[in-house]
C-alpha positions in Angstrom: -79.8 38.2 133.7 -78.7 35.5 136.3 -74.9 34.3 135.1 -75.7 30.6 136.0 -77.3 28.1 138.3 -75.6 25.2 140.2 -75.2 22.8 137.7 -77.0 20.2 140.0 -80.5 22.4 139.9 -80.0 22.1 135.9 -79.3 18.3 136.3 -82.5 17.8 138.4 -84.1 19.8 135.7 -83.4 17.5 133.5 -84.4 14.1 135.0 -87.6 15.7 135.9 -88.2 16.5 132.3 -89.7 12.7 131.3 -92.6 13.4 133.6 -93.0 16.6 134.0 -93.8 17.5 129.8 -97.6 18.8 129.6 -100.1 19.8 127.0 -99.2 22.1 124.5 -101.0 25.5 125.0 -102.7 27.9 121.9 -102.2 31.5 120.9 -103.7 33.6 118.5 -100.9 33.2 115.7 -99.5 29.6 116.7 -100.7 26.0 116.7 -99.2 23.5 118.8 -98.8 19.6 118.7 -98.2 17.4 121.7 -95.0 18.0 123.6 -92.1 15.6 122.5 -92.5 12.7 125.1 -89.4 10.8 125.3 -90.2 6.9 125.8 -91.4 5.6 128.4 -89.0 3.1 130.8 -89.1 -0.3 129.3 -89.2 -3.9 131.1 -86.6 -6.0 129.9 -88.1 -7.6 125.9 -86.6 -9.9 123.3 -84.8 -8.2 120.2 -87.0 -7.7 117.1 -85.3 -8.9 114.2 -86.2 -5.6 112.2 -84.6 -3.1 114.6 -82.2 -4.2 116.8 -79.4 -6.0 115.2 -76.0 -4.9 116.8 -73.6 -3.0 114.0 -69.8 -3.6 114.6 -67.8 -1.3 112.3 -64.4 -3.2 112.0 -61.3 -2.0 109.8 -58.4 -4.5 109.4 -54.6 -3.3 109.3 -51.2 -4.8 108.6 -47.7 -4.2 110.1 -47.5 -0.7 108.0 -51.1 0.0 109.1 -52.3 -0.6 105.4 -56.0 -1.7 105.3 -56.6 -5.3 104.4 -59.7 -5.8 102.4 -59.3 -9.5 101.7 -61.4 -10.8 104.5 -64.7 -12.8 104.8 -67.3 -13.4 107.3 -65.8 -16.3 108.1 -62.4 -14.8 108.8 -64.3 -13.0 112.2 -65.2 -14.2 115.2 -67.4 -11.6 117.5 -68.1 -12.0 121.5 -70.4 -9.9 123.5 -69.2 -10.3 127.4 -67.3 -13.0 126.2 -70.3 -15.2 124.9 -69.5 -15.8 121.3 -72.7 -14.5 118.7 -73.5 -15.9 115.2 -73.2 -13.1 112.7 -76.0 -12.4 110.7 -74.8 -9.5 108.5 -71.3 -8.9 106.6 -71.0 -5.9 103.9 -67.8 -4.5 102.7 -67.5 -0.2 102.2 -64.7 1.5 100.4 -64.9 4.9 99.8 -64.3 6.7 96.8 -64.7 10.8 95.6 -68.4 11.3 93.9 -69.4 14.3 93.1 -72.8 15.0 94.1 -74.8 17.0 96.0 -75.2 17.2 99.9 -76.7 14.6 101.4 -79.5 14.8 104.7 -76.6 14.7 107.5 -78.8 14.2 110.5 -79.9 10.8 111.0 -83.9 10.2 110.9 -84.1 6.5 110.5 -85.3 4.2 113.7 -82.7 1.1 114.0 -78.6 1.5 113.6 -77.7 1.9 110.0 -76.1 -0.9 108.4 -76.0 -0.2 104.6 -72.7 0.9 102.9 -72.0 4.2 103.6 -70.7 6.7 101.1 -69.2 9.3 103.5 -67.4 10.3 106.1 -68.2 13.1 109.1 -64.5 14.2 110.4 -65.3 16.5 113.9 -62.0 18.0 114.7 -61.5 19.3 118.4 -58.8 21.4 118.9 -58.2 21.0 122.5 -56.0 23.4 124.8 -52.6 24.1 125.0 -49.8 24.4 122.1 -50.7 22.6 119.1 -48.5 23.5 116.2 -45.0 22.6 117.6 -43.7 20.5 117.6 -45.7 17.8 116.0 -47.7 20.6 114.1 -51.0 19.7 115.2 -53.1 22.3 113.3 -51.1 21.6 110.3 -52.4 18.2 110.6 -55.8 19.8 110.8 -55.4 21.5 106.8 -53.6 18.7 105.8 -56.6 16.7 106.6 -59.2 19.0 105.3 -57.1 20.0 102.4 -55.5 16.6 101.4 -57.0 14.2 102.3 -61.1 14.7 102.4 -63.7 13.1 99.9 -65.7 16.0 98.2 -68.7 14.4 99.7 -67.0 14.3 102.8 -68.8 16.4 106.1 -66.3 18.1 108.2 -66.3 20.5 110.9 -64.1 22.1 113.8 -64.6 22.8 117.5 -62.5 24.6 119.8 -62.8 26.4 123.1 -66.8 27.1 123.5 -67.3 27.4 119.9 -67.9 25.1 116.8 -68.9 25.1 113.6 -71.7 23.3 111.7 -70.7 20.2 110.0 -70.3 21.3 106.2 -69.0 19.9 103.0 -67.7 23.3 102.4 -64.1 22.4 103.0 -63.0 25.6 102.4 -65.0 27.5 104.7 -63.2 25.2 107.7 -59.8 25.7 106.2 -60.7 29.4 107.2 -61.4 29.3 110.1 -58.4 26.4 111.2 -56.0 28.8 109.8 -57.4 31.7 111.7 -57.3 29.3 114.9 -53.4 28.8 113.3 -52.2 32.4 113.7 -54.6 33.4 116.6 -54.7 30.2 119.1 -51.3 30.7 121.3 -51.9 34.1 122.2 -56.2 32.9 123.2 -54.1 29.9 125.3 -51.6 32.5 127.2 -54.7 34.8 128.2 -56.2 31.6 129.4 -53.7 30.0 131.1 -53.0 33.4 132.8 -56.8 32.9 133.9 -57.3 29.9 135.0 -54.5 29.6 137.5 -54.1 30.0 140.8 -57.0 30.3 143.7 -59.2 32.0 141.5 -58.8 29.0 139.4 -59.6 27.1 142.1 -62.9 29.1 143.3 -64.1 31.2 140.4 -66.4 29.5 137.9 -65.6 28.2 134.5 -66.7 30.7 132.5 -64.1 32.9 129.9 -64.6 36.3 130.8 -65.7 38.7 127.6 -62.3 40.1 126.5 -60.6 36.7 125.6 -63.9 35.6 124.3 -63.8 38.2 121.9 -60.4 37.0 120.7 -62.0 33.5 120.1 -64.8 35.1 118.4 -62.4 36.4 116.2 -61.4 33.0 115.1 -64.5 31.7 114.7 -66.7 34.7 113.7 -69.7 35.6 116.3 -71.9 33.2 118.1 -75.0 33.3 115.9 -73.7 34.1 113.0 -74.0 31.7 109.8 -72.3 28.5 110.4 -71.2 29.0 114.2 -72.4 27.3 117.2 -72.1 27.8 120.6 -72.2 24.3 122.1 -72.9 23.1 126.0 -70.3 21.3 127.4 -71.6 17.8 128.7 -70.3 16.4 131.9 -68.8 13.0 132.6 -71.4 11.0 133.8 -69.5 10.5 137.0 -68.5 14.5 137.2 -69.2 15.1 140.8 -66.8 12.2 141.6 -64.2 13.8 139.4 -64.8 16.9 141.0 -64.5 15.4 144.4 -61.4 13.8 142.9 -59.6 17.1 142.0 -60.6 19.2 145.1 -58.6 16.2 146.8 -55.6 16.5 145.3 -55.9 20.0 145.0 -56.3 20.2 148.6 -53.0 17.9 149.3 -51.0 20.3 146.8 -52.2 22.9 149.3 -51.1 21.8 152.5 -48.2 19.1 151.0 -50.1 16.8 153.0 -49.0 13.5 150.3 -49.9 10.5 152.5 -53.7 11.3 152.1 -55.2 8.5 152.0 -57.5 7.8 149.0 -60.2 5.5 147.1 -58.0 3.9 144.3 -55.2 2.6 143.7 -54.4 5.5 140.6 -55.4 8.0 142.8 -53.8 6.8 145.6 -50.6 7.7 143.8 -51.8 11.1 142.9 -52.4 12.2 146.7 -49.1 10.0 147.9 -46.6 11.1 145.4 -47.0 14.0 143.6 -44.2 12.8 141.2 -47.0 10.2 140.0 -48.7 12.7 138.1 -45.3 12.9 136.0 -45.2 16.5 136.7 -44.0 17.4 139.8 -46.8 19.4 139.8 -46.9 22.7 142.3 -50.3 24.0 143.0 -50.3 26.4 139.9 -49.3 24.2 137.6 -51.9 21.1 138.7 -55.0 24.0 138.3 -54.0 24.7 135.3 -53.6 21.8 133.8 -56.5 20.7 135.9 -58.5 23.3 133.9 -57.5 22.5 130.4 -58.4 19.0 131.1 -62.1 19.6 132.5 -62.5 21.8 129.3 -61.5 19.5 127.0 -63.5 16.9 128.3 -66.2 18.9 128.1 -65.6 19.2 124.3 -65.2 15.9 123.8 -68.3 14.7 125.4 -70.0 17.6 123.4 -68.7 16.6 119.9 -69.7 12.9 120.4 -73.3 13.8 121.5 -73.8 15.8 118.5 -72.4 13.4 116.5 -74.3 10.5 117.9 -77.6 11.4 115.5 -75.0 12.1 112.5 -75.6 9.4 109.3 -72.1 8.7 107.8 -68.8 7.3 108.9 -68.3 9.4 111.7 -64.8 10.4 113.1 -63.8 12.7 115.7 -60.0 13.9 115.5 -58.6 15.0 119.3 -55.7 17.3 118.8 -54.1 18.0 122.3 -50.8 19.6 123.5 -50.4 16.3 126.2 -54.1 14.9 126.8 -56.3 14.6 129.3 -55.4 14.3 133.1 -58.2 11.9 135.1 -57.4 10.9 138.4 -59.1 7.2 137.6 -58.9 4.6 134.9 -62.5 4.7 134.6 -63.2 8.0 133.6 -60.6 7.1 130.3 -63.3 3.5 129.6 -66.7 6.4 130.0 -65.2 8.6 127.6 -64.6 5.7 125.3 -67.4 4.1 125.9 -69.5 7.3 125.1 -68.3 7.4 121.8 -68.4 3.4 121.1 -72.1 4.0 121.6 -72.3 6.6 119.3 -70.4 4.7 117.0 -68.1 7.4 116.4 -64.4 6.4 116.0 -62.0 8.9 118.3 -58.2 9.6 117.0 -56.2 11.1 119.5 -53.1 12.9 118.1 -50.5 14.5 121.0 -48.8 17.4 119.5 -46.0 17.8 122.7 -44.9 14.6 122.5 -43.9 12.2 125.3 -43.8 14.1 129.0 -41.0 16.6 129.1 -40.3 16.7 132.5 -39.6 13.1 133.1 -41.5 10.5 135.4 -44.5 8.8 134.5 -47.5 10.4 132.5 -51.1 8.7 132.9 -51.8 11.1 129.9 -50.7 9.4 127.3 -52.4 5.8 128.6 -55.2 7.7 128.8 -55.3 8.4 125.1 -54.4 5.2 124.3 -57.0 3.3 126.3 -59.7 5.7 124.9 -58.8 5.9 121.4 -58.2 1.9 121.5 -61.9 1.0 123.1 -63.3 3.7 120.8 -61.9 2.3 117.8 -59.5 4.8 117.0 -55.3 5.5 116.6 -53.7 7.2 118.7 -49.7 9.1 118.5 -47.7 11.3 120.7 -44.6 10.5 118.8 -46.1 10.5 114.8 -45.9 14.5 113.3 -48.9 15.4 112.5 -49.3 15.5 108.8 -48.6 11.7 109.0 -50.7 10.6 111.6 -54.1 12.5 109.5 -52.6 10.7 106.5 -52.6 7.4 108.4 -55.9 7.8 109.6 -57.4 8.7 106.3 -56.2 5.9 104.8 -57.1 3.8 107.0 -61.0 4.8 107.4 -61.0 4.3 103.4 -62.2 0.6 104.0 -64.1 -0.9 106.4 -66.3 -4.3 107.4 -69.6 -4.1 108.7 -70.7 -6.8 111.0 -73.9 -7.5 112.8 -75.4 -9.7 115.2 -78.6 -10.2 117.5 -77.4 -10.5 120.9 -77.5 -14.0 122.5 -78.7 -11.8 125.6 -82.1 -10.6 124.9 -82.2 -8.5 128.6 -82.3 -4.6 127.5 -81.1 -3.4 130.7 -79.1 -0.3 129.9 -76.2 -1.7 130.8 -72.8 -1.8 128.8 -72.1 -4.8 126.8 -68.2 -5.2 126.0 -68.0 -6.6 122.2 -64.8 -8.6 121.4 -64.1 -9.1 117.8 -61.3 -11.9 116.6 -59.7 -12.7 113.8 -58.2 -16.3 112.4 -56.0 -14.6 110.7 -52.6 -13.8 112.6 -50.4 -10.6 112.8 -53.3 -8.3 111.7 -54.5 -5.1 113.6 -58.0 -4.8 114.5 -60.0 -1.2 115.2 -63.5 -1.0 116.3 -66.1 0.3 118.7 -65.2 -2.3 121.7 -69.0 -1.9 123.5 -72.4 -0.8 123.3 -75.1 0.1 125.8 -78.2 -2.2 125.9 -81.3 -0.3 125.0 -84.4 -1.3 123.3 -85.0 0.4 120.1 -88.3 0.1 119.1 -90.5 0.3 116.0 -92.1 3.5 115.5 -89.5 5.1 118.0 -89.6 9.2 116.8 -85.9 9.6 116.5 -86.4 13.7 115.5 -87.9 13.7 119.1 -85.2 11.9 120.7 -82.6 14.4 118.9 -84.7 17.4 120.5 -84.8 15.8 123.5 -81.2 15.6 124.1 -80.4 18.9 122.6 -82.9 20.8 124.9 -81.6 18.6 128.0 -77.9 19.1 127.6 -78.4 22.7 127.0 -80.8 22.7 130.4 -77.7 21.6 131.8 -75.4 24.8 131.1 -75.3 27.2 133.3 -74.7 30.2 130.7 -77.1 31.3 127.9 -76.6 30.3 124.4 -76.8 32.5 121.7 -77.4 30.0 118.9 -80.7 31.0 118.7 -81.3 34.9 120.3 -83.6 35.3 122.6 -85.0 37.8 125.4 -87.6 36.8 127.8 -89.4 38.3 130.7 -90.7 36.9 133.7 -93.4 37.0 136.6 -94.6 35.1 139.6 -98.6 35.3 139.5 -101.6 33.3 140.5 -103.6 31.4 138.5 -107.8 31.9 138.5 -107.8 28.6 140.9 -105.7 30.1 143.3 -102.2 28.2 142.5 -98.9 29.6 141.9 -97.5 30.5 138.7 -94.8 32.5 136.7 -96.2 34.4 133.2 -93.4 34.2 130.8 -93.0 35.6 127.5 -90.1 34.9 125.2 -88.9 36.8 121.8 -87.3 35.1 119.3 -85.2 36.9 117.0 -85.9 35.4 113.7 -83.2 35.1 111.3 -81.9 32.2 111.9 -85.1 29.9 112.5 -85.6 27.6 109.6 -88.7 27.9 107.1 -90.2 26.0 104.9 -93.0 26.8 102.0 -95.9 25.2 100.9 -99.0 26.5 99.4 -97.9 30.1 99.5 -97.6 30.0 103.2 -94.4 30.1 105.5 -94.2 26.9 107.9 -92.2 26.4 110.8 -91.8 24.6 114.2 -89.2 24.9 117.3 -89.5 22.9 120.7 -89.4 25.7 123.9 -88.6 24.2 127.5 -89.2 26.8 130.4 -87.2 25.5 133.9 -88.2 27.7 137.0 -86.2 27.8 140.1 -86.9 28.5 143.2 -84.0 30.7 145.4 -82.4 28.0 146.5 -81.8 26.3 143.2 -84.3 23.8 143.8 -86.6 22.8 140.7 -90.4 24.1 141.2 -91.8 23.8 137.9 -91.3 22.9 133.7 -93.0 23.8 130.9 -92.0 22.0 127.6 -93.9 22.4 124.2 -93.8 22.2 120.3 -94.8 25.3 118.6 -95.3 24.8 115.4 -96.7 27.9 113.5 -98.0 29.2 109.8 -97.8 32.6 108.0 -99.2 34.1 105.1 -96.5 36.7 103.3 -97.8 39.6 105.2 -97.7 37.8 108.6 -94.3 36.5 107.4 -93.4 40.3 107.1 -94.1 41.1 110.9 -92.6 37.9 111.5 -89.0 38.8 110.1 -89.7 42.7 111.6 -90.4 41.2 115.2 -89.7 37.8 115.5 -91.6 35.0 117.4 -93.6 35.9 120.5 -94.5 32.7 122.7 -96.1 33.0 126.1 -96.6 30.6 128.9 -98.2 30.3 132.4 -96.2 27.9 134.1 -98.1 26.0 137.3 -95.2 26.0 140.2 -95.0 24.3 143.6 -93.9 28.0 144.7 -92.5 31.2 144.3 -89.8 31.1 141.2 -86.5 33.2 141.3 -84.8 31.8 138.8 -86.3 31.2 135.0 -84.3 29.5 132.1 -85.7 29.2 128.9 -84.1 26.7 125.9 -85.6 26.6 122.5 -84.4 24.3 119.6 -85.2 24.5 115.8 -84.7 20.3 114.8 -84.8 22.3 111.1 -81.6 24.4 111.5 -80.7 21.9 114.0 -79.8 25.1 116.4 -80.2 25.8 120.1 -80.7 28.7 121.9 -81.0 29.6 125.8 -81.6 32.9 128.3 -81.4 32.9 132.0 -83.5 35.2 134.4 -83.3 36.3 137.8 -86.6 37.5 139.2 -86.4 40.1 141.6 
């Protein structure tokens, strides 16, 4: 097994994926459908009435951050790039506790919800460093699940490389946050201890098996029931971050401060290390350089998967001091991430203000994101309080909507203003969205497969979701082109199943990337297998597993082979890497 491949092979990977999907291949025991083609590029068209109407989740505070639920439609005033828009839909939600059964949490339908919703979906990343003193971070955590959570409430918890599924099984959280409680200080010294210093610097990003066995222990093994091992995704601007960090790391190196540099922000970082509100030495900027890449990571991760979520979806940021980013923008594309997504991002600092003095672009950073995301944000709040505020504050909310006066869908990110005529009230919601035409008849399931397979194309380490071994081979094929045979196993007992007509029924998406030795892309194979057993084939099936074979065409010889399968039923990924020798 290969450990990884440059990230930037996987990323071509990926964007070759919308035109390199082909036509589903037969077996003996399987039956495929077309491959899930994401859609085509569109010209710029006018919004359809039915599907595209712009949802603006909007909750309304006082002074003492209590919610005000007094307003009407005519109280609000909305902008998109500063162009006013008439609104065309106004609902009011409180939430109360029902008692009834779990709710479909994935979200099938094809336009933005708009109807009430009856639910919330709490994410909780706990992010590196110290989070129980001295604001009690992870107390804030239980206090949330424990106190404050509907019972029809969906909540889950992320942490490291490992998360769990979204459940309303409170309790079966509360385990595992108070495990992370007892268990996460002692993970963080082992890490710090690792990522420092050159090999920081020059090593990869991967935790090495011993302190992953100590996270394991927090959250029980990758694979088992209710765990998932998640990819990190990127900023979308990660190679200028990178390029960003070796800078300054560079500087640290040889003290060389009067580099000159792009921006004005990170002009100060390279100029004066005292800018970074640290003093930083060399050690301490890796490290903290490393926490923050990490958590970034998680946080981009936690608001892809919660981008196909139905519900009221918030994701709760618990972090020792925040997130370091050399530029302003990289704060405005992580909030603008999750203001696409809709998903509302509280930020809670457990360390409170810097403690060594000077000034801290860490805790503007929160502040900006949580702010354009729609969100609260504390570094001087205890814990407890600041879950208690934001609970009671995401108990009522206005829904607005509105066709935009700009028809143009050109993928580009619309900044939504939203007033009030009312003085001296707070306003939280998502402050932009990015233009894209949604359109009738628009698979959604495939969409959701689509960007689970690509952003797990994009991880350089196998994921174990899902087990799986494969094999690999470069070949010919009979007209004298390359190929590579691969086979893959599938262990089966976590692929979902359905029943009808006495027969088990069952379907997962498998993408195959070859690679040739110098990372370069040199062919894809992407299918849906969907297959049918009768009890005794079901038998084998659960002995075995699932066999799937492919011949995959390549422009030449492969060294590389990475193979990603996703089960949209269990809503779980796997991957496995291979070096061919």
């Amino acid at each position: 097994m290969a450990s990884g491949w440059r990230e930037s092979a996987w990323l071509v990977a990926v964007s070759l994926c919308l035109g390199a999907l082909v036509a589903a291949q037969g077996s003996s025991q399987s039956s495929q459908s077309p491959p899930p083609t994401p859609p085509a590029p569109q010209s710029p068209q006018v919004f359809r009435s039915s599907v595209n109407l712009v949802p603006v989740d909007v909750r309304v505070v006082d002074r003492d951050s209590k919610p005000v639920t007094d307003l009407t439609q005519s109280d609000f005033l909305i902008l998109e790039n500063n162009v006013r828009q008439e609104i065309r839909h106004f609902s009011t939600t409180r939430l109360l506790a029902v008692e009834t059964a779990p709710q479909p949490l994935l979200r099938t339908a094809d336009t933005p919800a708009l109807g009430a919703q009856n639910r919330r979906v709490f994410l909780i990343v706990l992010g590196r460093g110290r989070l129980q003193p001295p604001a009690k971070g992870v107390d804030a955590a239980l206090d949330l699940i424990k106190k404050h959570l509907l019972p029809q409430d969906y909540v889950g918890v992320l942490a490291w490389n490992r998360a769990t599924d979204l459940t309303t099984d409170h309790g079966r959280i509360v385990d595992v946050v108070e495990r992370f409680k007892k268990s996460h200080e002692k993970v963080e010294a082992l890490l710090r201890q690792h990522f420092s210093g050159l090999a920081a610097i020059y090593g990869g990003n991967e935790i090495p098996p011993a302190i992953q066995k100590e996270i394991d222990t927090v959250f029980g093994v990758a694979g088992a029931p209710g765990v998932r091992q998640l990819p990190p995704e990127a900023l979308a601007n990660a190679s200028r971050v990178a390029s960003d960090t070796r800078r300054i790391t560079d500087a640290l190196q040889t003290q060389a401060m009067n580099a000159a540099a792009e921006s004005p922000r990170l002009s100060s970082v390279v100029n004066d290390a005292a800018a970074l509100g640290l003093d930083m030495s060399l050690d301490e900027f890796v490290e903290v350089n490393a926490q923050t890449m990490q958590d970034v990571g998680n946080l981009l991760t936690g608001i892809g998967y919660l981008r196909h979520v139905s519900g009221e979806k918030h994701l709760l940021f618990v972090s020792e001091f925040g997130l370091m980013l050399p530029r302003a923008e990289d704060d405005k594309g992580i909030a603008a991430a999750a203001a696409d997504a809709r998903v509302v991002l509280d930020i809670l600092h457990t360390g409170g203000t810097n403690p060594r003095g000077g000034i801290d672009f860490r805790i503007p950073t929160s502040r900006t994101i949580a702010d354009l995301a729609g969100g609260q944000f504390t570094s001087v709040m205890m814990g407890p309080a600041f879950v208690a505020r934001v609970d009671n504050v995401s108990r009522f909310q206005y829904t607005l909507g509105y066709y935009p006066a700009n028809s143009q869908m050109d993928g580009k990110y619309r900044r939504i203003s939203v007033r009030l005529n009312r003085p001296g009230l707070r306003l939280l919601y998502r402050h932009g969205y990015f233009a894209r035409q949604f359109q009738s008849g628009f698979d959604r399931q495939q969409m959701i497969s689509y960007s689970r397979i690509t952003a797990a194309a994009s991880y350089g380490t196998a994921i174990l979701d899902l087990p799986l071994t494969i094999q690999a081979a470069n070949g010919t094929a009979a007209a004298g082109t390359a190929e590579v045979t691969v086979r893959a196993q599938i262990a089966p007992h976590r692929l979902s199943l359905t029943e009808a007509d006495g027969r088990k029924k069952g379907s997962v998406d498998i993408a195959i990337f070859c690679a040739d030795a110098n990372q370069g892309l040199v062919g894809v194979d992407w299918n849906t297998v969907q297959f049918e057993m009768t009890p005794d084939a079901h038998q084998r099936f659960l002995q075995k597993g699932l066999t799937y074979s492919a011949r995959v065409a390549v422009s030449g010889p492969a060294r590389h082979v990475k193979v990603v399968i996703y089960d949209a039923g269990a809503d779980l990924i796997g991957s496995a890497l291979l070096q061919i020798r």
